[in-house]
Gaussian input, Z-matrix of N, CA and C with variables (Angstrom, degrees):
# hf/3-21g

backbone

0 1
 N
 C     1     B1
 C     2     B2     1     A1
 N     3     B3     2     A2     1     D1
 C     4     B4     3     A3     2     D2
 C     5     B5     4     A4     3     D3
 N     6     B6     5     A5     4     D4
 C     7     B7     6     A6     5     D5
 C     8     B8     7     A7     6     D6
 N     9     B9     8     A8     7     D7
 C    10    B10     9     A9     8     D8
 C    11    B11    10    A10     9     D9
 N    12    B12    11    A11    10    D10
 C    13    B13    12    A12    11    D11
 C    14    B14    13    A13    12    D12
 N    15    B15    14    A14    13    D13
 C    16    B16    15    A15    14    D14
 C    17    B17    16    A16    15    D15
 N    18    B18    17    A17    16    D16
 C    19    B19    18    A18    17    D17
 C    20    B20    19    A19    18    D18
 N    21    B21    20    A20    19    D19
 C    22    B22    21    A21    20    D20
 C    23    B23    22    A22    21    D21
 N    24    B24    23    A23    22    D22
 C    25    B25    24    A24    23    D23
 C    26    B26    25    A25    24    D24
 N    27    B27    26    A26    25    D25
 C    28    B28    27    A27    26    D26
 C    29    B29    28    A28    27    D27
 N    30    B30    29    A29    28    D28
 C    31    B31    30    A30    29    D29
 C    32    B32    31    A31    30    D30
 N    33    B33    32    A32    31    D31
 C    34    B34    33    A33    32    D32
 C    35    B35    34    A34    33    D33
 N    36    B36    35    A35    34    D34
 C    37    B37    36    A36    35    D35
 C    38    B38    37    A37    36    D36
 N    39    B39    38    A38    37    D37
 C    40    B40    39    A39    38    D38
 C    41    B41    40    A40    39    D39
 N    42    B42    41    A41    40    D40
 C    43    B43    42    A42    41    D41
 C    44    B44    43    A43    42    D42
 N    45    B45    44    A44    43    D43
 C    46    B46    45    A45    44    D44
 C    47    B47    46    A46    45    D45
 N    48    B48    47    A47    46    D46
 C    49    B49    48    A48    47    D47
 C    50    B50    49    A49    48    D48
 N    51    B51    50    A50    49    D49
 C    52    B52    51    A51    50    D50
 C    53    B53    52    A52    51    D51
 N    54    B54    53    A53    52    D52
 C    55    B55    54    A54    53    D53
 C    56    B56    55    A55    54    D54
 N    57    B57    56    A56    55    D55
 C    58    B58    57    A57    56    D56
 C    59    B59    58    A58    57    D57
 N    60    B60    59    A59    58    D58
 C    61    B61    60    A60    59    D59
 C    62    B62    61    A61    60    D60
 N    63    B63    62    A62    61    D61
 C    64    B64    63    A63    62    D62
 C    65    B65    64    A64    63    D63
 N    66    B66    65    A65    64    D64
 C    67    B67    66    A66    65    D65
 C    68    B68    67    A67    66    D66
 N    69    B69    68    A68    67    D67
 C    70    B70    69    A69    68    D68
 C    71    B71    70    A70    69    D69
 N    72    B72    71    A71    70    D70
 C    73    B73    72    A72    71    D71
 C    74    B74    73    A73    72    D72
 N    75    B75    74    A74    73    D73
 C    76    B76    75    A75    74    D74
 C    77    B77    76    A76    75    D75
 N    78    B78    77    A77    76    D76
 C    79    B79    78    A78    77    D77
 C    80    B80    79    A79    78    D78
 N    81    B81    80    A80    79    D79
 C    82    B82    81    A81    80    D80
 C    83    B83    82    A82    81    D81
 N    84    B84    83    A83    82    D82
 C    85    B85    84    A84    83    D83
 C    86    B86    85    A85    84    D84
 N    87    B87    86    A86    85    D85
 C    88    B88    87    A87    86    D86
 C    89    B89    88    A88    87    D87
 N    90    B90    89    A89    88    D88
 C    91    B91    90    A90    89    D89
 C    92    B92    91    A91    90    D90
 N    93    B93    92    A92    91    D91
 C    94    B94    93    A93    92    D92
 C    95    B95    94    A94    93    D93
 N    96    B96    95    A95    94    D94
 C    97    B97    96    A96    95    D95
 C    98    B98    97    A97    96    D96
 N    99    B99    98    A98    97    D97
 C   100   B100    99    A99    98    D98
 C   101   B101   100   A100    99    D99
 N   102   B102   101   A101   100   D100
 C   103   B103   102   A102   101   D101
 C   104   B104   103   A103   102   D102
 N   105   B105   104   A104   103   D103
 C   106   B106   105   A105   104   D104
 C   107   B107   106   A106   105   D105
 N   108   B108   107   A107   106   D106
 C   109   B109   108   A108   107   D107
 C   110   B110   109   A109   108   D108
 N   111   B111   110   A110   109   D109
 C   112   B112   111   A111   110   D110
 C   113   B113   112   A112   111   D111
 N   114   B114   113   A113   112   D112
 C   115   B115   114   A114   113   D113
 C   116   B116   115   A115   114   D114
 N   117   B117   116   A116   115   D115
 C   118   B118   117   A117   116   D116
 C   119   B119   118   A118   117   D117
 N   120   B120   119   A119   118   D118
 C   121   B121   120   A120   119   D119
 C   122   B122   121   A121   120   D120
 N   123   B123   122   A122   121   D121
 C   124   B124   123   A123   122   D122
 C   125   B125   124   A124   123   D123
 N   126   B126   125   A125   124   D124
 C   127   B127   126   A126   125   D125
 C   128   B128   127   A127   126   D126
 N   129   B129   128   A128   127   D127
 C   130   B130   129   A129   128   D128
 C   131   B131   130   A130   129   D129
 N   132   B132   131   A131   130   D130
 C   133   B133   132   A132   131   D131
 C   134   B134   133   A133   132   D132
 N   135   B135   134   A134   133   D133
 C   136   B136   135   A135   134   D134
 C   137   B137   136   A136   135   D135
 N   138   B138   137   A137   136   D136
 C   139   B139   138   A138   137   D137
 C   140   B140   139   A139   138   D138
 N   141   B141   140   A140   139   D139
 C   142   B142   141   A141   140   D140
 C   143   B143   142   A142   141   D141
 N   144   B144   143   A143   142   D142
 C   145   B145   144   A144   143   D143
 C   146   B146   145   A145   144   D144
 N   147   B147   146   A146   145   D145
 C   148   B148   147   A147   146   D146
 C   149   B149   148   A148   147   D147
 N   150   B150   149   A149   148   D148
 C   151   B151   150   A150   149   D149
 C   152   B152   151   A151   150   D150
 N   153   B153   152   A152   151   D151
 C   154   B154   153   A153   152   D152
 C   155   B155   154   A154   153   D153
 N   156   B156   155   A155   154   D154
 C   157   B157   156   A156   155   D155
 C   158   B158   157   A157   156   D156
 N   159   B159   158   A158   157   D157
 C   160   B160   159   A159   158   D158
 C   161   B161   160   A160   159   D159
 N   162   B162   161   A161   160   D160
 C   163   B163   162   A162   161   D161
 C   164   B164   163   A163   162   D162
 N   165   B165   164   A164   163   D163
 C   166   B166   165   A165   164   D164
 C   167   B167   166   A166   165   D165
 N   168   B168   167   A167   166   D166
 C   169   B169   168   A168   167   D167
 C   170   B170   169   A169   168   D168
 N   171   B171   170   A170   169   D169
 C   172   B172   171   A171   170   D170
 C   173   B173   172   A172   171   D171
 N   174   B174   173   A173   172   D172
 C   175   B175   174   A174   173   D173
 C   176   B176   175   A175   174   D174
 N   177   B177   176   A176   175   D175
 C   178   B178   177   A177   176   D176
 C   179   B179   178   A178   177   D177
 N   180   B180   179   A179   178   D178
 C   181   B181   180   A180   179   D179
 C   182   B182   181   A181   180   D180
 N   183   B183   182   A182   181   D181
 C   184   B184   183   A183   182   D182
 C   185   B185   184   A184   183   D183
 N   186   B186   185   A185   184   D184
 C   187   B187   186   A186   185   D185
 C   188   B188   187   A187   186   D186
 N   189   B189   188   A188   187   D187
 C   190   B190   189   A189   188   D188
 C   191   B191   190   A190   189   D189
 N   192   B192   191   A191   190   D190
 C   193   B193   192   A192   191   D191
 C   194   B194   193   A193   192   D192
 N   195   B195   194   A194   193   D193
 C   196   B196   195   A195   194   D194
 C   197   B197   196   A196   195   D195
 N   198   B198   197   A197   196   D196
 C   199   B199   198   A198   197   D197
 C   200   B200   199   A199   198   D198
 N   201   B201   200   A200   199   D199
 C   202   B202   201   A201   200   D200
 C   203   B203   202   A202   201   D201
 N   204   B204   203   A203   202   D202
 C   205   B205   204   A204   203   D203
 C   206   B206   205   A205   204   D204
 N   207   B207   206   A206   205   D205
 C   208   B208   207   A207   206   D206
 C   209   B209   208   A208   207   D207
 N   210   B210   209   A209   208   D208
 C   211   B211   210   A210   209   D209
 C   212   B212   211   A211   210   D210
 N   213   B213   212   A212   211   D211
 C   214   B214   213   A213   212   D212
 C   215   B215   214   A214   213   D213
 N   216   B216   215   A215   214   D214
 C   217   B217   216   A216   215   D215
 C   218   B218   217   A217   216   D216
 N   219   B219   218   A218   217   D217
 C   220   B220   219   A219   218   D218
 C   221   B221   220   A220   219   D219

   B1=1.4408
   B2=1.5279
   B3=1.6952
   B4=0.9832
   B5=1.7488
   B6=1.3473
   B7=1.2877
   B8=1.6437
   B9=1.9956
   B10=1.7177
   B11=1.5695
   B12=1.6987
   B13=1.3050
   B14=1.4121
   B15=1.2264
   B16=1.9634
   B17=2.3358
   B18=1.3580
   B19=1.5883
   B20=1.3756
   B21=1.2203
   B22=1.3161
   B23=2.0115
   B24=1.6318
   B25=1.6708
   B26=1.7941
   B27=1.7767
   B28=1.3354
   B29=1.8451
   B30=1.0836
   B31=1.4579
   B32=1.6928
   B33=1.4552
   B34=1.7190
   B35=1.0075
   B36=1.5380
   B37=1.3467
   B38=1.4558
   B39=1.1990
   B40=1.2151
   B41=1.6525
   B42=1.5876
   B43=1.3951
   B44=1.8873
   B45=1.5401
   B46=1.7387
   B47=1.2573
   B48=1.6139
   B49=1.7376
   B50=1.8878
   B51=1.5722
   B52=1.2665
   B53=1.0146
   B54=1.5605
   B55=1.2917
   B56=1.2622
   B57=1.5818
   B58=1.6643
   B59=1.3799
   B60=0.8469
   B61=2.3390
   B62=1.4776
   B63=1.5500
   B64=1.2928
   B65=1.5607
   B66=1.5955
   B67=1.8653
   B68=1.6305
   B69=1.4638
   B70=1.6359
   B71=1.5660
   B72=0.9881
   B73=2.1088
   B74=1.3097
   B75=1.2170
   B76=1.6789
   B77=1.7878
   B78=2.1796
   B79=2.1471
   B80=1.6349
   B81=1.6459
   B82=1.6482
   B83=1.6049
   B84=0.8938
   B85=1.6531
   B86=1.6871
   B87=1.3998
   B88=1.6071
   B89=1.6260
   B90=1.1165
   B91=1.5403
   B92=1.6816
   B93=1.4771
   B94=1.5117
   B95=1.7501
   B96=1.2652
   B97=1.5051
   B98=1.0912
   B99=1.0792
   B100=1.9021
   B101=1.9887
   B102=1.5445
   B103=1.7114
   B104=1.6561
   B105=1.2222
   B106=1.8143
   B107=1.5465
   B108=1.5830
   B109=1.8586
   B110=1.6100
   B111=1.3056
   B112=1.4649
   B113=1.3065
   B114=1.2337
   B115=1.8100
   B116=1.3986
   B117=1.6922
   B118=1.2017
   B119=1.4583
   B120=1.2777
   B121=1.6861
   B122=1.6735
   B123=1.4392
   B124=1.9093
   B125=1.2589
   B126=1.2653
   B127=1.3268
   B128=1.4128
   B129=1.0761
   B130=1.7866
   B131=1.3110
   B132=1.3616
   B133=1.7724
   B134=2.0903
   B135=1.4968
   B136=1.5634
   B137=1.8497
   B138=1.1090
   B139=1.6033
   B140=1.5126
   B141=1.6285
   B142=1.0908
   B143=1.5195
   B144=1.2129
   B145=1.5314
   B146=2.1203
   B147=1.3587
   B148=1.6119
   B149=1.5902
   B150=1.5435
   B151=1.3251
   B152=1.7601
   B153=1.0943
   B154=1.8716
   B155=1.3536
   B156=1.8787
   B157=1.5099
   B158=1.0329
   B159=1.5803
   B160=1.3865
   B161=1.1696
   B162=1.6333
   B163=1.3436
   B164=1.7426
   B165=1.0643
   B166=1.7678
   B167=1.5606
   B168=1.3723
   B169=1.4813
   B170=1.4428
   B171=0.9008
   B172=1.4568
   B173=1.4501
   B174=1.5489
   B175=1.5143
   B176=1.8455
   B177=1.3848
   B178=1.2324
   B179=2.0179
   B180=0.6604
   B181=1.7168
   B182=1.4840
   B183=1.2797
   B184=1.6455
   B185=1.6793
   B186=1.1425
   B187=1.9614
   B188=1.1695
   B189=1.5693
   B190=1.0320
   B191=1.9121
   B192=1.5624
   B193=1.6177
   B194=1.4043
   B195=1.2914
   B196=1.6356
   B197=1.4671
   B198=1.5922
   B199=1.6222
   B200=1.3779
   B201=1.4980
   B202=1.6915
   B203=1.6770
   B204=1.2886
   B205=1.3497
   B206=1.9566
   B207=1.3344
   B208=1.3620
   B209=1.4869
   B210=1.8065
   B211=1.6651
   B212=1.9156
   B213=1.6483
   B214=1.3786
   B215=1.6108
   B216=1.5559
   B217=1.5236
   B218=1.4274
   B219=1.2156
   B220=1.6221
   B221=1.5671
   A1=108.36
   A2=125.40
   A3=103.85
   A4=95.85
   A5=104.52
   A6=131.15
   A7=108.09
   A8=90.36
   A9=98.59
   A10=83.91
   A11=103.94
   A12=138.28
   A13=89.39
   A14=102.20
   A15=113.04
   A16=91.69
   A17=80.08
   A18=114.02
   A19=87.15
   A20=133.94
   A21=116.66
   A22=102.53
   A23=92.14
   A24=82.83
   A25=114.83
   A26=104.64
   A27=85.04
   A28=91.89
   A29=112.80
   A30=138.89
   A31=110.23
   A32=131.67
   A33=121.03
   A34=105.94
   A35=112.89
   A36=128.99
   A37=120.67
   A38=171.76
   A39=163.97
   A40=103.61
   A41=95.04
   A42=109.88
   A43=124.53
   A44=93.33
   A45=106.81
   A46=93.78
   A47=102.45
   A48=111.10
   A49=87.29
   A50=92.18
   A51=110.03
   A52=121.74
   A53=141.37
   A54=136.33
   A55=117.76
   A56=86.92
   A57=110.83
   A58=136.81
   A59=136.56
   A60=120.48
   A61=86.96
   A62=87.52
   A63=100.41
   A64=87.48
   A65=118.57
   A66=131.59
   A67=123.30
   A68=96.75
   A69=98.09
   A70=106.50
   A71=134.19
   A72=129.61
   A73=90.28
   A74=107.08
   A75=132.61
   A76=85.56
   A77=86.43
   A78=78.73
   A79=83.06
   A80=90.56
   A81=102.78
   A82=89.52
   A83=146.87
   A84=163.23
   A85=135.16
   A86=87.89
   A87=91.27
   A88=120.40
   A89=109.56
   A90=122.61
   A91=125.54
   A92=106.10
   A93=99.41
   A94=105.51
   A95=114.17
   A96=117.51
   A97=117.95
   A98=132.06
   A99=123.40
   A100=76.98
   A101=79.72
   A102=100.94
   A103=111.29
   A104=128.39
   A105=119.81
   A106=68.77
   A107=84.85
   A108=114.64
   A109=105.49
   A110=103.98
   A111=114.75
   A112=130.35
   A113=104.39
   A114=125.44
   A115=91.49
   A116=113.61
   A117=102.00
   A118=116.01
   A119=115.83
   A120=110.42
   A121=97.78
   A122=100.19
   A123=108.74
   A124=118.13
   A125=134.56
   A126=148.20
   A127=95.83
   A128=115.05
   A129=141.82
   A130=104.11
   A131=105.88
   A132=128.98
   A133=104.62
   A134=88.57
   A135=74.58
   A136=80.53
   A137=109.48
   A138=125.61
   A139=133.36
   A140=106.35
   A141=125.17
   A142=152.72
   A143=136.77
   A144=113.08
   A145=102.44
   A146=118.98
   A147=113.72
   A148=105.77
   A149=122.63
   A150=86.78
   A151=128.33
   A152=99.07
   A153=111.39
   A154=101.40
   A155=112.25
   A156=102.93
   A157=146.75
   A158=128.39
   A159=135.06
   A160=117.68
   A161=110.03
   A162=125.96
   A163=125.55
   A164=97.20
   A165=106.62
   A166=96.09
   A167=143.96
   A168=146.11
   A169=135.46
   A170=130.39
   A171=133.44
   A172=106.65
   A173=113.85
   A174=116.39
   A175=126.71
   A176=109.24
   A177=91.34
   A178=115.68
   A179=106.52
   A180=111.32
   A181=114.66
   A182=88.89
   A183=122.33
   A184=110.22
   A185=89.75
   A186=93.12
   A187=111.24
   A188=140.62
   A189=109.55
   A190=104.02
   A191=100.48
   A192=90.21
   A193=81.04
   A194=129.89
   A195=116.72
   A196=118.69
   A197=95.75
   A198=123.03
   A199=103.54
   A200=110.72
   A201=106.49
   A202=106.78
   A203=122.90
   A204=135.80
   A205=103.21
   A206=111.10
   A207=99.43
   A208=130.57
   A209=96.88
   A210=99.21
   A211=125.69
   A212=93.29
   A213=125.67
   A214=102.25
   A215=108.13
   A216=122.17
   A217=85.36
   A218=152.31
   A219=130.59
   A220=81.10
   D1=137.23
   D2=170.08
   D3=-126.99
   D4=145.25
   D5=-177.01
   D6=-115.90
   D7=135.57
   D8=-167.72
   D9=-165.30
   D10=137.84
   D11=-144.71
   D12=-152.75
   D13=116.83
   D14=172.77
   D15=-136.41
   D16=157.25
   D17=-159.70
   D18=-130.26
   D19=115.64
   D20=136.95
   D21=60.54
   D22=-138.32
   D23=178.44
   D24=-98.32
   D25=22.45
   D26=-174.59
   D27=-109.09
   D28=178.81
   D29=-131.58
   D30=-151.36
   D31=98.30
   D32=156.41
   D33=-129.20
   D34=151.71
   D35=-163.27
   D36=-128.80
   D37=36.25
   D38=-70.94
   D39=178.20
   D40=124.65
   D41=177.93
   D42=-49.31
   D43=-21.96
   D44=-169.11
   D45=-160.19
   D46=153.46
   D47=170.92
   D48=-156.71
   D49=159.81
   D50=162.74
   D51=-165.60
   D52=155.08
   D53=-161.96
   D54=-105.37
   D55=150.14
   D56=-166.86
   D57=-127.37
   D58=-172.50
   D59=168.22
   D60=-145.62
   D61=121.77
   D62=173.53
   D63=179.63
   D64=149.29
   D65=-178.79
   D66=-104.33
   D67=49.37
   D68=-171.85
   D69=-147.14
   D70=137.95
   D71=166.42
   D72=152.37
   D73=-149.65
   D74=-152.13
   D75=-123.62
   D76=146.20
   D77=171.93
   D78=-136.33
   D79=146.61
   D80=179.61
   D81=-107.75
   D82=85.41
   D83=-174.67
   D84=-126.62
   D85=112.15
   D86=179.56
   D87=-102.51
   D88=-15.03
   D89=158.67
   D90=-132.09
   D91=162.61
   D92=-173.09
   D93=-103.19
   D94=50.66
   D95=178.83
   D96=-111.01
   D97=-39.23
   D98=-178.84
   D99=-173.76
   D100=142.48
   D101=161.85
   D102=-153.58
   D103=-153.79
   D104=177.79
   D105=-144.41
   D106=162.63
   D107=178.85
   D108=-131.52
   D109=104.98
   D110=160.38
   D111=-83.73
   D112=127.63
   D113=-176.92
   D114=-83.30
   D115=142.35
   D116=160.15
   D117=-120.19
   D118=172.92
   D119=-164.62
   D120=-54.98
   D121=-67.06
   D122=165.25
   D123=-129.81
   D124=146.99
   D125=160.03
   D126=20.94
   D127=166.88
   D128=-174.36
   D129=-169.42
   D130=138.06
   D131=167.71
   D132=-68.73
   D133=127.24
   D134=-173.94
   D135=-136.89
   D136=-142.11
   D137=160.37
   D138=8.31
   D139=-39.25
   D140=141.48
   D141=-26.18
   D142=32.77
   D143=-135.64
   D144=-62.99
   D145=-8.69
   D146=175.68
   D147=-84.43
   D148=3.13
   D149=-166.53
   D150=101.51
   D151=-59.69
   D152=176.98
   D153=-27.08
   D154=-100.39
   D155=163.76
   D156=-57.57
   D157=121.58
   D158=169.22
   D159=-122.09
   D160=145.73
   D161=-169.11
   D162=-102.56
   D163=118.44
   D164=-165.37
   D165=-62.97
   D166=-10.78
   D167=159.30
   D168=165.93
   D169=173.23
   D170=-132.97
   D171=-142.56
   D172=112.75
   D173=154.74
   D174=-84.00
   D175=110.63
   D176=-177.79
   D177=-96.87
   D178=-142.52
   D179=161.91
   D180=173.56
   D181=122.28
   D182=-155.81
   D183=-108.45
   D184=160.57
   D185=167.69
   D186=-92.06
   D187=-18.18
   D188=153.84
   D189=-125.61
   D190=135.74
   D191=-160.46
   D192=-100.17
   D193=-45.48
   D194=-177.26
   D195=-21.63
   D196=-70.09
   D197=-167.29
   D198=-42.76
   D199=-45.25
   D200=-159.48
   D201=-94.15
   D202=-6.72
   D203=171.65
   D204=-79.09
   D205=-63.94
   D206=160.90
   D207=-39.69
   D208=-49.10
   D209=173.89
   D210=-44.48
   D211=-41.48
   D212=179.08
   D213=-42.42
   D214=-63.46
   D215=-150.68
   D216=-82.26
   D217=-2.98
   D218=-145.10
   D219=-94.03

């Protein structure tokens, strides 16, 4: 599966993701109410446009966070 999450003009791309608890990555977020947090297998180019920094995973917040957390676990 590959999973890819764009913000505006930023952009991640990653062959696999799955979710995790942990307080650190990149957030693609338009409100502070519920979002899902993706682990990624390894690092991902996010914020960056060279590359340098990469982000071990990503909270986004979605309209439906269930759906895409199930999607996550399938």
């Amino acid at each position: 599966m590959t999973f890819e999450a764009r913000f505006g003009p930023w952009r991640v791309r990653t062959r696999s993701a799955r979710l995790a608890i942990t307080d650190r990555g990149l957030t693609f977020a338009t409100n502070a109410d519920l979002g899902v947090l993706i682990l990624f297998e390894g690092p991902v180019r996010g914020l960056d446009p060279l590359g340098i920094l990469r982000h071990p995973e990503l909270t986004v917040t979605v309209a439906d966070v269930d759906g895409l957390a199930d999607l996550l676990r399938a």
